[in-house]
Structure formats: structure tokens, C-alpha cells
C-alpha positions as a Markdown table, in Angstrom:
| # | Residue | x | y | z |
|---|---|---|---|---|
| 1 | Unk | 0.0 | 0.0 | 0.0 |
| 2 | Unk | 1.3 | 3.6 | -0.7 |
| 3 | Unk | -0.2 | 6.9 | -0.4 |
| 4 | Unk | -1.7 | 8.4 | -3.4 |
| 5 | Unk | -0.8 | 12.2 | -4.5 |
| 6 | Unk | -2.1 | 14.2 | -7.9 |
| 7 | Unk | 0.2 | 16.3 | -9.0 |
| 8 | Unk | -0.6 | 19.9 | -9.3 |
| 9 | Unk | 2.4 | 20.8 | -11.9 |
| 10 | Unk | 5.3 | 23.2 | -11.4 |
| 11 | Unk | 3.9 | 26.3 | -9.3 |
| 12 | Unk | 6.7 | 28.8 | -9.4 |
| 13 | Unk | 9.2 | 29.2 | -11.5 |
| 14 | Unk | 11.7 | 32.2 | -10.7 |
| 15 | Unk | 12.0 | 33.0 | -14.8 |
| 16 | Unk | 8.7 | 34.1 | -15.1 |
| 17 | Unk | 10.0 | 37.0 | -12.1 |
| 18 | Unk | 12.3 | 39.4 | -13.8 |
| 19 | Unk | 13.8 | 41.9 | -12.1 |
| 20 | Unk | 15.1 | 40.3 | -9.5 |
| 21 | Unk | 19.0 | 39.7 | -9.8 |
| 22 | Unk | 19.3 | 37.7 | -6.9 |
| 23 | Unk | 16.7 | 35.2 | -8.0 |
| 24 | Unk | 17.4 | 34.0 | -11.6 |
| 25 | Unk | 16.7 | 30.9 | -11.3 |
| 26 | Unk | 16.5 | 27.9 | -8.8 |
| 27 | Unk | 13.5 | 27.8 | -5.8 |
| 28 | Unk | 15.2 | 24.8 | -4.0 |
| 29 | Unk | 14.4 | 23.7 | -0.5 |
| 30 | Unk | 10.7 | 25.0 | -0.3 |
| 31 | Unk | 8.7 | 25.3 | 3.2 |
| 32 | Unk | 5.8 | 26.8 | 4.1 |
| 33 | Unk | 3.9 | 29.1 | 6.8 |
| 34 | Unk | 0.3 | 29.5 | 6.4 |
| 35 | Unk | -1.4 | 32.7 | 6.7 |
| 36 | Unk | -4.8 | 34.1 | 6.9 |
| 37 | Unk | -5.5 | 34.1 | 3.2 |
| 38 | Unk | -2.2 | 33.0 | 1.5 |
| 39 | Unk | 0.2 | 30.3 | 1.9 |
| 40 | Unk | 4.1 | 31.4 | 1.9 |
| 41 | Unk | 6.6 | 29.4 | 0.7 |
| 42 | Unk | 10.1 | 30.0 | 1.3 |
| 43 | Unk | 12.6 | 29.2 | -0.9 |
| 44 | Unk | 16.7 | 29.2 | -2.2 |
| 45 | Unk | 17.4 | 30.9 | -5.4 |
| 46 | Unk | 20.3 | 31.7 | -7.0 |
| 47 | Unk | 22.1 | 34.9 | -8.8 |
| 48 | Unk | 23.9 | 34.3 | -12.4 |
| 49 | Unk | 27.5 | 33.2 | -11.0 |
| 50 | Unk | 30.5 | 34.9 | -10.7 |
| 51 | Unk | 33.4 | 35.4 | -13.2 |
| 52 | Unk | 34.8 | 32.4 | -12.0 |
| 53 | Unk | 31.5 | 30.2 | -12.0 |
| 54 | Unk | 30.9 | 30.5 | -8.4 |
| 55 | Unk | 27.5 | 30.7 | -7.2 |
| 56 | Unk | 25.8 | 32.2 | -3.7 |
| 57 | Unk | 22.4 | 31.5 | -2.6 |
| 58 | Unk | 19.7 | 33.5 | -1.1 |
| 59 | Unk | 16.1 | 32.7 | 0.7 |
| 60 | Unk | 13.2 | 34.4 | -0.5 |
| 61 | Unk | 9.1 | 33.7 | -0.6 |
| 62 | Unk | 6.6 | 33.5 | -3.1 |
| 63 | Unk | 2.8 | 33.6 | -1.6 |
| 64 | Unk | -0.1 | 31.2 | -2.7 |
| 65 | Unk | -4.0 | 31.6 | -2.6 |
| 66 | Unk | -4.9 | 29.8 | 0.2 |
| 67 | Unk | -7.7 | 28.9 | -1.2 |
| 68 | Unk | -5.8 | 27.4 | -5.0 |
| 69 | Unk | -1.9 | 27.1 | -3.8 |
| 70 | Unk | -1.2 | 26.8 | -7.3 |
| 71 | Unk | -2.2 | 30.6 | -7.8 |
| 72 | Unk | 0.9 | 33.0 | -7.1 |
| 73 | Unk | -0.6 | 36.1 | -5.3 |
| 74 | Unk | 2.5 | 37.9 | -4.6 |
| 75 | Unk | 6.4 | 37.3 | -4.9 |
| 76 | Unk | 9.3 | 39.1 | -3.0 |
| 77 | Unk | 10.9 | 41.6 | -4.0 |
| 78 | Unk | 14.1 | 41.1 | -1.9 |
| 79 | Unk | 15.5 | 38.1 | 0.1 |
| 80 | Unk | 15.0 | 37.9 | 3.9 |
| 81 | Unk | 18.4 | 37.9 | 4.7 |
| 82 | Unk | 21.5 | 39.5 | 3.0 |
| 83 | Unk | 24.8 | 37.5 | 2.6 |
| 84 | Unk | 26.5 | 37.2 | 5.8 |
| 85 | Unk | 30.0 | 38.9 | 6.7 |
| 86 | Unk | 32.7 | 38.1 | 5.8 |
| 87 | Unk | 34.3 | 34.9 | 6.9 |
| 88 | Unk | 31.0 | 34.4 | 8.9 |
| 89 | Unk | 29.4 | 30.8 | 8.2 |
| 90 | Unk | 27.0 | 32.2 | 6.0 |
| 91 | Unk | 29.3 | 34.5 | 3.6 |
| 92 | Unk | 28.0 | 32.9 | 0.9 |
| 93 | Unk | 24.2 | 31.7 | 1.0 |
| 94 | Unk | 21.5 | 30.4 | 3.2 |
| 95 | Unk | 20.1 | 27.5 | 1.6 |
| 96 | Unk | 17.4 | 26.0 | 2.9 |
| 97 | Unk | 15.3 | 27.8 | 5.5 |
| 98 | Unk | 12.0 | 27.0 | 7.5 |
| 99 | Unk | 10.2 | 29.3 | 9.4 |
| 100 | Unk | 7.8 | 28.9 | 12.4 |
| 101 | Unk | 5.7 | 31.5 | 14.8 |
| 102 | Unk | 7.3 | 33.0 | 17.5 |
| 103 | Unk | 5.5 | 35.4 | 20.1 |
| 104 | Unk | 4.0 | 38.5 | 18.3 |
| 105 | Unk | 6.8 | 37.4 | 15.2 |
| 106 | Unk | 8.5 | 34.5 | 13.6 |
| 107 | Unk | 11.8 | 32.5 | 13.6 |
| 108 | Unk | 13.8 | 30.9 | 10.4 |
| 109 | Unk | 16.2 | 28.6 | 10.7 |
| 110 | Unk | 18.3 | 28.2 | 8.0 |
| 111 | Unk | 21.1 | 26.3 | 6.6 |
| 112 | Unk | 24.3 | 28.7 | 6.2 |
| 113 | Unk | 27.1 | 28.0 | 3.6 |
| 114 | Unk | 30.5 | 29.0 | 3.3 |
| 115 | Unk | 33.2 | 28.1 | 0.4 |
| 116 | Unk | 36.0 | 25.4 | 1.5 |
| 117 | Unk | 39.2 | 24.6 | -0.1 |
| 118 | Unk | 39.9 | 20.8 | 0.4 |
| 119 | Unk | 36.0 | 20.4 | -0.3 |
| 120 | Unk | 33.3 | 22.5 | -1.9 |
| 121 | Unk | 31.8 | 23.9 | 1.0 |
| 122 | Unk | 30.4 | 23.4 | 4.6 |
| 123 | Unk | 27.0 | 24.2 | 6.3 |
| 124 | Unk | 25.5 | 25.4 | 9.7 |
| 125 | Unk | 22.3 | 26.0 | 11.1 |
| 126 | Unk | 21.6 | 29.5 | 12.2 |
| 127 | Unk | 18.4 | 31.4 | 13.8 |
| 128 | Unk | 17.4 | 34.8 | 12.4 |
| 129 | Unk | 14.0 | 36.8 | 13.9 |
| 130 | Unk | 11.3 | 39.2 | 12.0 |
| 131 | Unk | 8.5 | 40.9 | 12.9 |
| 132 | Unk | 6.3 | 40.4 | 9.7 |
| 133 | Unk | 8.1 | 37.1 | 8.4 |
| 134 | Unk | 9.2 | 38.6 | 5.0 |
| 135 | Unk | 12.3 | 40.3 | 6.2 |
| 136 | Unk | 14.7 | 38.9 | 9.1 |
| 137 | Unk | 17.2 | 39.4 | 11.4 |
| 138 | Unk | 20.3 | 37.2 | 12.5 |
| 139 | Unk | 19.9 | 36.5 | 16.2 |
| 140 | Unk | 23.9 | 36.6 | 16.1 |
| 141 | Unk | 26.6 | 36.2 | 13.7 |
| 142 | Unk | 27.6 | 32.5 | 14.5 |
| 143 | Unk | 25.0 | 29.4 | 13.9 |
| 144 | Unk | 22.5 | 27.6 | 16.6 |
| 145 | Unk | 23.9 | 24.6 | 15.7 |
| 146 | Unk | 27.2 | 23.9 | 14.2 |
| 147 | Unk | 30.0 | 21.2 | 14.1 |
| 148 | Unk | 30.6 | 19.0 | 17.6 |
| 149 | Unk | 32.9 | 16.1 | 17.9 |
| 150 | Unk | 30.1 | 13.7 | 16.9 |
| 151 | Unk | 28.9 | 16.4 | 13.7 |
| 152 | Unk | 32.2 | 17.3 | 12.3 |
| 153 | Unk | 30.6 | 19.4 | 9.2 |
| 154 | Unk | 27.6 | 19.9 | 6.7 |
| 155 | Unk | 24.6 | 20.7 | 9.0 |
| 156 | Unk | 21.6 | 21.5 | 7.1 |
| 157 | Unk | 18.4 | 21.5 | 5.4 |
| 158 | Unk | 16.7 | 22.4 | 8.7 |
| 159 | Unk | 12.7 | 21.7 | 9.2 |
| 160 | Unk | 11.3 | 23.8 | 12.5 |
| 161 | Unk | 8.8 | 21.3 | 14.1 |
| 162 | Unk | 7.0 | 21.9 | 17.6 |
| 163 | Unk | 5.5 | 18.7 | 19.4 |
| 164 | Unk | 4.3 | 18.5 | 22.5 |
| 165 | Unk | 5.3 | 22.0 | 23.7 |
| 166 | Unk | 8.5 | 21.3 | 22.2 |
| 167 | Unk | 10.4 | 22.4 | 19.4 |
| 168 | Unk | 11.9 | 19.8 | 17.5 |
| 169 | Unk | 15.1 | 20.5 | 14.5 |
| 170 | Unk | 15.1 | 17.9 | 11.9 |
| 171 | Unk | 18.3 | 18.4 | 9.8 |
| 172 | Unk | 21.0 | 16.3 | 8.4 |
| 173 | Unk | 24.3 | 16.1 | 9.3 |
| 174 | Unk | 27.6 | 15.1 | 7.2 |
| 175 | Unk | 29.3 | 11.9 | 7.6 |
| 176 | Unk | 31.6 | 11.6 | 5.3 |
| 177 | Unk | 33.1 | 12.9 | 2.3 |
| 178 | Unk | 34.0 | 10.8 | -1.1 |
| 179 | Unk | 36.1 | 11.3 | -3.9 |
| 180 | Unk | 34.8 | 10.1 | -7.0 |
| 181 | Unk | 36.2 | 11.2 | -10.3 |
| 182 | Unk | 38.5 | 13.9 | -9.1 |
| 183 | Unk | 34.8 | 15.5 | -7.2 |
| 184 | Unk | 34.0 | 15.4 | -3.4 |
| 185 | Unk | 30.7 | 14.0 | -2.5 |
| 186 | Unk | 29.2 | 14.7 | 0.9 |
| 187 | Unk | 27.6 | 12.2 | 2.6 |
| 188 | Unk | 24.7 | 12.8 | 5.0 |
| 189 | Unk | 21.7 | 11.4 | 7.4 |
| 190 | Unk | 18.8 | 12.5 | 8.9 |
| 191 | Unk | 19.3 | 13.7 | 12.5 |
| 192 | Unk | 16.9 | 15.4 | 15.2 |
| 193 | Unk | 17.4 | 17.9 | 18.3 |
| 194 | Unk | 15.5 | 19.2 | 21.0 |
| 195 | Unk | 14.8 | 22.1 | 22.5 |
| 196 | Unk | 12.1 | 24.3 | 24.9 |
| 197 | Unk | 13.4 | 27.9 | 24.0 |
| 198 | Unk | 14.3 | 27.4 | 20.2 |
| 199 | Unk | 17.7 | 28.4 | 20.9 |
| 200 | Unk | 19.8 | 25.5 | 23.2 |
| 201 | Unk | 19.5 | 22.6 | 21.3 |
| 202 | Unk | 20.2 | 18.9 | 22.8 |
| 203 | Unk | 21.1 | 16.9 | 20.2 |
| 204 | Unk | 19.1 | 13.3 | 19.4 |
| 205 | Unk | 23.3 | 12.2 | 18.3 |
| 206 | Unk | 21.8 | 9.3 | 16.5 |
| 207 | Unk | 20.9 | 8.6 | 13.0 |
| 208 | Unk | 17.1 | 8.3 | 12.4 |
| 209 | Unk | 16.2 | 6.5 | 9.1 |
| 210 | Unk | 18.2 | 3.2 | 8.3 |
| 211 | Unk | 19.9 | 2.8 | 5.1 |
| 212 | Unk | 18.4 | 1.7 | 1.9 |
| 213 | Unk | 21.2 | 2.1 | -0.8 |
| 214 | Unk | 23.8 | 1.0 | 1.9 |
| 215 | Unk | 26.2 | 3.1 | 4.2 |
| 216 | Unk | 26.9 | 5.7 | 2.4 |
| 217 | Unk | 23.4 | 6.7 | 1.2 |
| 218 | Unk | 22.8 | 10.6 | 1.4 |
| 219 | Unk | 19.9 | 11.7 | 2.9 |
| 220 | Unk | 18.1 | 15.0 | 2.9 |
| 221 | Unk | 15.1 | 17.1 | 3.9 |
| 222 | Unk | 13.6 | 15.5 | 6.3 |
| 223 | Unk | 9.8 | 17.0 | 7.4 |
| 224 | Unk | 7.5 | 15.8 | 9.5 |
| 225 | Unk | 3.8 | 15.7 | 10.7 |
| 226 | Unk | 1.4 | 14.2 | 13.0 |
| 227 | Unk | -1.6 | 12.6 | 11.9 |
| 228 | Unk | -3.7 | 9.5 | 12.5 |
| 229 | Unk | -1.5 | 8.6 | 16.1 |
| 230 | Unk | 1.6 | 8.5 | 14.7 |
| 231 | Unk | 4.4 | 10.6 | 12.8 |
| 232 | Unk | 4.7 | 10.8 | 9.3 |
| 233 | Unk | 8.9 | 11.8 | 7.5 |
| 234 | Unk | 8.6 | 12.4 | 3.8 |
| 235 | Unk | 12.4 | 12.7 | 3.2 |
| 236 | Unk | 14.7 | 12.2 | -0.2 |
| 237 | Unk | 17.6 | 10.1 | -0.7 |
| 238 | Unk | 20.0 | 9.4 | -3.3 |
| 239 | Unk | 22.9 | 6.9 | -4.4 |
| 240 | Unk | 26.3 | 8.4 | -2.7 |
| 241 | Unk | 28.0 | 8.6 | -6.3 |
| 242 | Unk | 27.3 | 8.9 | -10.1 |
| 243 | Unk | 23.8 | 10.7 | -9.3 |
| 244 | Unk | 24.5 | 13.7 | -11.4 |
| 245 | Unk | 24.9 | 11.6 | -14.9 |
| 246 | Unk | 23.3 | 8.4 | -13.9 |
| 247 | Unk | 19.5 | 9.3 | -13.7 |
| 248 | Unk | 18.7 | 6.0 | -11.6 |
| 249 | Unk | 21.1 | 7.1 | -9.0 |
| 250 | Unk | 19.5 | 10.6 | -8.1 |
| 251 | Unk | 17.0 | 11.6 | -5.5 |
| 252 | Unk | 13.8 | 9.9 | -4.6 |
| 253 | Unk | 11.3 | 10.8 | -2.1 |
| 254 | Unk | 11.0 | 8.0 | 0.8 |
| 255 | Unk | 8.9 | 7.7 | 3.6 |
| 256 | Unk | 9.4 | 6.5 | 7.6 |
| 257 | Unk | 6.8 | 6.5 | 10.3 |
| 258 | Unk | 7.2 | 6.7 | 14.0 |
| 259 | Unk | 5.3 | 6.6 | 17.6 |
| 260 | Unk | 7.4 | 8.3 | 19.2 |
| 261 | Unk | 10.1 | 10.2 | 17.0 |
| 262 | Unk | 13.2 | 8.1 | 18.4 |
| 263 | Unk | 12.1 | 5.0 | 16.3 |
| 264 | Unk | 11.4 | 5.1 | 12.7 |
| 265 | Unk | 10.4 | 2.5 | 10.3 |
| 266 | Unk | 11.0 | 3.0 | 7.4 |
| 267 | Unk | 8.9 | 2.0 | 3.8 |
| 268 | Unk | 9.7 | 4.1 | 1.1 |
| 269 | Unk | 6.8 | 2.4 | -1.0 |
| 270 | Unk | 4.5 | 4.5 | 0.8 |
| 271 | Unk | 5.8 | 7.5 | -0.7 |
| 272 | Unk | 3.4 | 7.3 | -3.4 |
| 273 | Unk | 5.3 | 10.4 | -5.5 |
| 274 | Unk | 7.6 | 9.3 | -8.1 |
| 275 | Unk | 9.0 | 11.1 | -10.9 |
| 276 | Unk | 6.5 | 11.9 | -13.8 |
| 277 | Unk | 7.3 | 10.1 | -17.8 |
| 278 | Unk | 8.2 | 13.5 | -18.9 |
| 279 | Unk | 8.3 | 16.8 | -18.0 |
| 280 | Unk | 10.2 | 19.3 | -15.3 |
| 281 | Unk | 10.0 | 16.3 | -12.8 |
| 282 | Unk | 10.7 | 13.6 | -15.0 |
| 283 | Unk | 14.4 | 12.8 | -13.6 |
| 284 | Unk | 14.3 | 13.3 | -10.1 |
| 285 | Unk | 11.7 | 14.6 | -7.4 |
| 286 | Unk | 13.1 | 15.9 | -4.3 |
| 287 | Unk | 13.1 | 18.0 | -1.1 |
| 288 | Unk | 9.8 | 17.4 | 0.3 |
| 289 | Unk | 7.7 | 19.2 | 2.4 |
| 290 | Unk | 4.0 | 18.6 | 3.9 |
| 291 | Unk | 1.7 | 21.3 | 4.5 |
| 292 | Unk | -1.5 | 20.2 | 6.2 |
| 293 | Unk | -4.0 | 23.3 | 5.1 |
| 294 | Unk | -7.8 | 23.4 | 5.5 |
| 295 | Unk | -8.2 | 19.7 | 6.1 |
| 296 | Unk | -6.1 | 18.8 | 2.7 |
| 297 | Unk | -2.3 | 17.5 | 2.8 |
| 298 | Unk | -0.1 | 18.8 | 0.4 |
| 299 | Unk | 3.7 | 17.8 | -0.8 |
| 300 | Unk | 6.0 | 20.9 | -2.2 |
| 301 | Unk | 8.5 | 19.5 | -3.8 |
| 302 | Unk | 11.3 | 19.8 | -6.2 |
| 303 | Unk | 11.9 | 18.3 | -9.8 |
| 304 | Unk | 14.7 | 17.9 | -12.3 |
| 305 | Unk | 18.2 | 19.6 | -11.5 |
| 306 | Unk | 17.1 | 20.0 | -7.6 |
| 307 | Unk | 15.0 | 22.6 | -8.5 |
| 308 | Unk | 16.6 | 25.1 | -11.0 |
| 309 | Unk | 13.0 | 25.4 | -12.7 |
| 310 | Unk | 11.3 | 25.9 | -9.4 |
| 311 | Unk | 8.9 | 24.3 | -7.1 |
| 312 | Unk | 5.7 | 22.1 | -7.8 |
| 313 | Unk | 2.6 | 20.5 | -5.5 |
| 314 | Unk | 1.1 | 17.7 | -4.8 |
| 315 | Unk | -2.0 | 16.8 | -3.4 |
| 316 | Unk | -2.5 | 13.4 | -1.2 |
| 317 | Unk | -5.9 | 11.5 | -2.1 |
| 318 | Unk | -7.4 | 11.0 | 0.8 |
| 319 | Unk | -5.4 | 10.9 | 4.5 |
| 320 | Unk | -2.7 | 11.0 | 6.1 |
């Protein structure tokens, strides 16, 4: 048995927003907050690169009738957070973020990106505030959560949860790194902490979802929800090499359910979303994220090139 989803098509797609420099194409890593009327959905996009073919990445927001999320009501005209300072852990990007009320405003936590020399890069977590949820502020120049002795680097792709009267930071957390064909490939897994304020964080320090592709399976965007007495993960994996070229080998959406949030069985047949026979999502879909809105559970996710056309929808048949 697997879920069922109908597919609402590609929703936003940063080309058809001119005008923006900052955003020319890319709305990776979406994740929603839902308002009165709309639904907003923060994203990473991408500037044209640099003279030397280096990219940065910013967050941004596009809104969605609440009533039709696949009508755009309103897109940003800057990102929520400038480029961080130099030599800061976010000097180059913030790629992905997730936002979640806070008091009278709202929190984002977000994945921060700096450039590396022996590897490509390396990611923390950091925590910025706003009043109105469009514009933010760091809380700090240093991240949340960052590398320990048991997380030595690439900590990202947060997803804000509160459970229980307690917020909960799924994320993903580097492993290792591979060499294949002169390129280093990260290796990652799903990972949890807790907190009560939002800012000390107890790490989980364990791995959540078992391996289906073996050891050295990367694993990424982990989101969750409650429904029906237990807890629902729509994450996305990937083969740990040759996933670029090799169209079997690149991301797939999987699926693990849990009582409690320390055990999680896993059944990626459940999914129920696999890439379409043609079209923008026809290679890969990827970077899930469930928004349960007016009774109806939808899946944002991402399609061919991890998102350099945009964002699409799904809609699950039935229940959670």
C-alpha cells in the first residue's frame, strides 16, 4: 500500500519573475507558513554566477491563494536575509530555510554556507527573527547549531517542528566525504534535536532512518507531521556517487513513520510520489515538504536539476 498524491504541476518558476538579480533561477528547499489568506513558501534561489563560475544563494518567498496554492498572489521583492560577513558561516548563502511562529513574530532557521578549499563547501544552522516574516534578522553572527565532535561538518536542510510544547530541528548532518572522479561527495543522514526555547539545542546524536542504498546513502530534507497517532517523515535520498549523470542514482522521495520520533520505520513504497514520464520532474523529485492546510495535505517539492525550474505541488488523495 502507498499513499496516493495528484500532482498539481510546477507552481513557481523564478524565470517568469524578472527583475530580480538575486533570484534568476533555482526555488530549492521549499517550506511553508500559512497565513490568513495565503500560503508562503520560502525558498533558495540563485544569482547568475560569478566570473569564476561560483555561485551564492539566497532565501526568498513567493505567496499562494490559500484557497488554489497553485495561484501566485505575490512574490518578494528582496530576500530575507543579506549574505552574511565576511568569513562568517553564511558568507555565501542560506540555503534552505524553515520558518515557524514566535511570540507577536517569527523565527527561520536556515542552513548557512561557506566556500572550503579541500572540499566545496560546509553548512550550519543559524536562527534569524522578523516581525512580519518577510524580512529577518540574524539573532547573532555565529550558527544555533554547528560542528561537535560527533557532527564534524555539513549541518543543514533544517525543518522547525513543535511537538508537544517542544520544538523539535530535523536536519541532516555530514558523515563523510568521497572522492569520486576527481569531485567530493558529501555524505549525509537525517538527525533530530530538541529544544524548549528554540535556541539551546540537545542533540538526538543518532541517525534516524536506516539505510536503503547502503552506508553511504545521502539523505536530505527531512519534514514531518502528526496525523492518525503517529508521525509521518517524507524525506529524499540518493545513491552516494554517479547521481548527477546516472538518472537512476539521483533523489527519490522516501517515507518513515514513527510513535514516538526516536524509532522510525521505514517503507519508502509508501511515498506514493515518483517522478512523472516527462516533464520538469521527470528525472528526479526531491526535497519534500508537507503542509496540512484546511483539512487537505499537500507535498511541495522539487523536480529535475534539484529545483533550477522551481517548485511544484502535490495533493494526497485521501489521508494522512
Amino acid at each position: 500500500m502507498s499513499y496516493s498524491w495528484n500532482k498539481l504541476g510546477l507552481v513557481f518558476e523564478p524565470e517568469n519573475y524578472p527583475g530580480r538579480p538575486w533570484m534568476n533561477s533555482y526555488a530549492q528547499g521549499p517550506s511553508s507558513l500559512v497565513l490568513e489568506k495565503t500560503i508562503r513558501v520560502y525558498f533558495s534561489c540563485r544569482p547568475l554566477p560569478d566570473s569564476q563560475g561560483r555561485f551564492v544563494s539566497y532565501s526568498s518567498w513567493v505567496e499562494l491563494d490559500r484557497k488554489d496554492p497553485t495561484r501566485i498572489v505575490a512574490v518578494a521583492n528582496t530576500p530575507i536575509l543579506n549574505l552574511g560577513d565576511k568569513g562568517t558561516f553564511d558568507e555565501f548563502g542560506t540555503y534552505p530555510s524553515s520558518v515557524i511562529p514566535y511570540e507577536e513574530g517569527y523565527r527561520a532557521y536556515y542552513g548557512g554556507w561557506t566556500r572550503c578549499e579541500s572540499v566545496p563547501f560546509d553548512v550550519a544552522i543559524g536562527l534569524a527573527e522578523s516581525k512580519d516574516g518577510r524580512i529577518f534578522q540574524r539573532v547573532g553572527p555565529g550558527p544555533v547549531l554547528g560542528r561537535s565532535a560527533s557532527e564534524p561538518f555539513i549541518l543543514s536542510g533544517p525543518k522547525i517542528r513543535k511537538f508537544n510544547d517542544q520544538y523539535i530541528l530535523f536536519y541532516i548532518a555530514g558523515r563523510r566525504w568521497l572522492i569520486h572522479a576527481g569531485r567530493a561527495e558529501p555524505v549525509y543522514k537525517i538527525r533530530m534535536a530538541l529544544s524548549r526555547d528554540g535556541i539551546q539545542w540537545k542533540i538526538f546524536n543518532q541517525d534516524l532512518i536506516p539505510d536503503s542504498l547502503g552506508p553511504d546513502e545521502a539523505q536530505a530534507s527531512p519534514d514531518v507531521t502528526y496525523s492518525s497517532g503517529k508521525y509521518h517523515m517524507f524525506f529524499c535520498y540518493r545513491a552516494p556517487i554517479d547521481y548527477r549523470r546516472n538518472k537512476s542514482n539521483t533523489y527519490r522521495i522516501g517515507y518513515a513513520w514513527s510513535t514516538d520520533l526516536e524509532t522510525w520505520n521505514r517503507d519508502d513504497a509508501q511515498a506514493g510520489l515518483s517522478p512523472s514520464k516527462n516533464g520538469w520532474d521527470s528525472e528526479m523529485v526531491a526535497y519534500p515538504h508537507i503542509a496540512e492546510i484546511d483539512g487537505d495535505t499537500f507535498l511541495f517539492y522539487l523536480g529535475n536539476l534539484v529545483g533550477k525550474q522551481g517548485f511544484g505541488l502535490a495533493k494526497l488523495k485521501g489521508k494522512l
